[in-house]
C-alpha positions as CSV (number, residue, x, y, z in Angstrom):
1,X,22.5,221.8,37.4
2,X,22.4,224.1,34.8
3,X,22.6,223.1,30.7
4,X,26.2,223.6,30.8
5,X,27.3,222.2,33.7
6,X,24.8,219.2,33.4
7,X,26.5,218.3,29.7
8,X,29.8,218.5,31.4
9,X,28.8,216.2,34.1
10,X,26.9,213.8,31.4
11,X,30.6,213.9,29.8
12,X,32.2,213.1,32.9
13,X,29.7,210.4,33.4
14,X,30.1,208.6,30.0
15,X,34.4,208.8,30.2
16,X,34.0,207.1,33.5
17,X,31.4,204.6,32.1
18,X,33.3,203.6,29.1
19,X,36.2,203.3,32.0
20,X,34.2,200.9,33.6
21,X,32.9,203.0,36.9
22,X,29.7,202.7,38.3
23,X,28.3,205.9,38.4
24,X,25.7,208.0,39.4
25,X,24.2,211.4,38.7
26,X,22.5,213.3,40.7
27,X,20.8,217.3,41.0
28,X,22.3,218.6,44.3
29,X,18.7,219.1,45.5
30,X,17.6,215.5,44.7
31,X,20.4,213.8,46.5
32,X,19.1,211.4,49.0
33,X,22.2,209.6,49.8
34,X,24.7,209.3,52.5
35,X,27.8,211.0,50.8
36,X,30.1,207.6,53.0
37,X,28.3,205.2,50.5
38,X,30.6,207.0,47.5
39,X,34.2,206.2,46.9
40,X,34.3,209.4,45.3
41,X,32.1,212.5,45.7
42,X,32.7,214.6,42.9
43,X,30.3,218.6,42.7
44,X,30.3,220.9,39.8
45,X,28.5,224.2,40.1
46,X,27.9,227.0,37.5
47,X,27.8,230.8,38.5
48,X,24.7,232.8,38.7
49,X,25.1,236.8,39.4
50,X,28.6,236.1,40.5
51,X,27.7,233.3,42.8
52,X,28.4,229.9,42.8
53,X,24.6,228.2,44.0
54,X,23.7,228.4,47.2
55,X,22.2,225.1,47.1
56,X,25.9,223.4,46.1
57,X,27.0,225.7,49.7
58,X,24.2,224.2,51.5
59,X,24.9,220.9,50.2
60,X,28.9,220.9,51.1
61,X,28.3,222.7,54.8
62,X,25.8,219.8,55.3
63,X,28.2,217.1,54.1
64,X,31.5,218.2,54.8
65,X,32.2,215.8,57.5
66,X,31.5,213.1,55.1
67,X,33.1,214.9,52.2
68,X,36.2,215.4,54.4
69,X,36.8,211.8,54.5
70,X,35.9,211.2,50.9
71,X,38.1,211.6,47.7
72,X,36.4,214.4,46.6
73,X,37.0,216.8,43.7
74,X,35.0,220.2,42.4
75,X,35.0,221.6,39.3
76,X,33.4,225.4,38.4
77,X,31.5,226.4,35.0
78,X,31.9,230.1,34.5
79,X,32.3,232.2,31.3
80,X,35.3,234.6,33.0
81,X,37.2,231.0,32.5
82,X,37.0,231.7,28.6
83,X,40.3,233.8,29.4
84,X,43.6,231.7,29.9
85,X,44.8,234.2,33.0
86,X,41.3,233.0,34.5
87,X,41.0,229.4,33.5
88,X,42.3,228.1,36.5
89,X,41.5,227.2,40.6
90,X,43.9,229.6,41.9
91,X,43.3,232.2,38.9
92,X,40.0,232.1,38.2
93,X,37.7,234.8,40.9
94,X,34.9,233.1,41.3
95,X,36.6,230.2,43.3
96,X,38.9,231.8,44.6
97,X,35.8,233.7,46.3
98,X,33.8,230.5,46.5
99,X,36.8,228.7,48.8
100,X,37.4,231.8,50.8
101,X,33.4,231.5,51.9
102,X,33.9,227.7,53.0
103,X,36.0,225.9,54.7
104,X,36.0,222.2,52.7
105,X,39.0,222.0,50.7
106,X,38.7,219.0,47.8
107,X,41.4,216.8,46.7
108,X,41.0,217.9,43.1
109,X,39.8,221.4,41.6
110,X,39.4,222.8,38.2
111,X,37.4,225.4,36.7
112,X,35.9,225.1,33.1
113,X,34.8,227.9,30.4
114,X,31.1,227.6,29.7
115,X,28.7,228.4,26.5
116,X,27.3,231.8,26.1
117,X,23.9,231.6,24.2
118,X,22.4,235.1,24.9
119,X,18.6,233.6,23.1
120,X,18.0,231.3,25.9
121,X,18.3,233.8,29.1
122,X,15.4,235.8,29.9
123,X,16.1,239.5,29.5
124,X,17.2,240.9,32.4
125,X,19.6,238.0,32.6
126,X,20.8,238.8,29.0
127,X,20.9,242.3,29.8
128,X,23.7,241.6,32.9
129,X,25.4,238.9,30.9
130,X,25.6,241.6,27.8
131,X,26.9,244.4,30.1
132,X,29.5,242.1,31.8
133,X,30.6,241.0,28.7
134,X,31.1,244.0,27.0
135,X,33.0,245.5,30.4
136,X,35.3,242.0,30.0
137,X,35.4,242.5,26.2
138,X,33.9,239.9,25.3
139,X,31.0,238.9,23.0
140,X,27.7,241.5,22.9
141,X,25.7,240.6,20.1
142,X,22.2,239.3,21.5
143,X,22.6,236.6,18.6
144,X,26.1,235.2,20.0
145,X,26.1,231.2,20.8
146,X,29.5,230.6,22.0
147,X,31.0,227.1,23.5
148,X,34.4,227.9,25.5
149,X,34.3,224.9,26.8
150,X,38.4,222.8,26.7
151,X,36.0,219.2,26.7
152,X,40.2,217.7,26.0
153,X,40.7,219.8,29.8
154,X,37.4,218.1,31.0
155,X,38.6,214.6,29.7
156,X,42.2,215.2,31.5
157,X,39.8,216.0,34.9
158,X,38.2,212.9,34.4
159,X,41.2,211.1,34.2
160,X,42.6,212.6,37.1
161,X,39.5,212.0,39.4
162,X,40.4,207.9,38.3
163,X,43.0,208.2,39.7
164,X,42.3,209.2,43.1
């Protein structure tokens, strides 16, 4: 998980908590489970170059079986969510593109806006991120440190993946 997307799921994990759930966290790569021992499979994924990871794709092609027969929801970290015509599943492009290269369909999907914080991505990476931002009009400055993130969206999520 990336920084973002593991402080959304750390969220997600203390609302369900306080809720009284039992839950657990885990790295896609470190899961060791069998997805049928989980009322509730829930995945989050960030993009990288315009990619959701290939490791989350591995991980649901592997599972989906399992997942199918699951309550299962997905939610996707992405800065192009920052913009409210793009801040939603059947708005946003990445997963839109990200469901169109799979076949498992969740009972619950969402998309969230993540932080931009040009200092902590290696150059190249900041170099992409600058250029796409300035193409999108958004921030530039190699300073900017920017949380998009709706956490009062991310709560109502939460609530709604109770309630499956």
């Amino acid at each position: 998980m990336d920084g973002h997307t593991k402080k959304i799921s750390n969220f997600l994990d203390g609302q369900w908590r306080q809720e009284g759930k039992e839950v657990f966290l885990y790295e896609v790569d470190d899961f060791d489970q069998k997805v049928e021992n989980f009322d509730k499979v829930i995945i989050g994924s960030s993009i990288r170059y315009g990619l959701h990871h290939k490791s989350i794709i591995d991980f649901i092609n592997n599972h989906k079986e399992s997942l199918e027969k699951s309550k299962t929801a997905f939610f996707s970290v992405n800065l192009v969510a920052r913009k409210p015509e793009k801040n939603q599943a059947d708005t946003n492009p990445y997963v839109i593109k990200f469901f169109k290269s799979i076949t498992w369909k969740p009972d619950l999907v969402d998309v969230f806006a993540g932080k931009l914080d040009y200092k902590k991505y290696p150059y190249f990476d900041r170099i992409i991120i600058q250029l796409i931002m300035w193409m999108t009009k958004g921030p530039t400055d190699k300073n900017a440190k920017i949380e998009y993130t709706d956490w009062d969206r991310v709560k109502a999520f939460g609530q709604k993946v109770v309630s499956l």
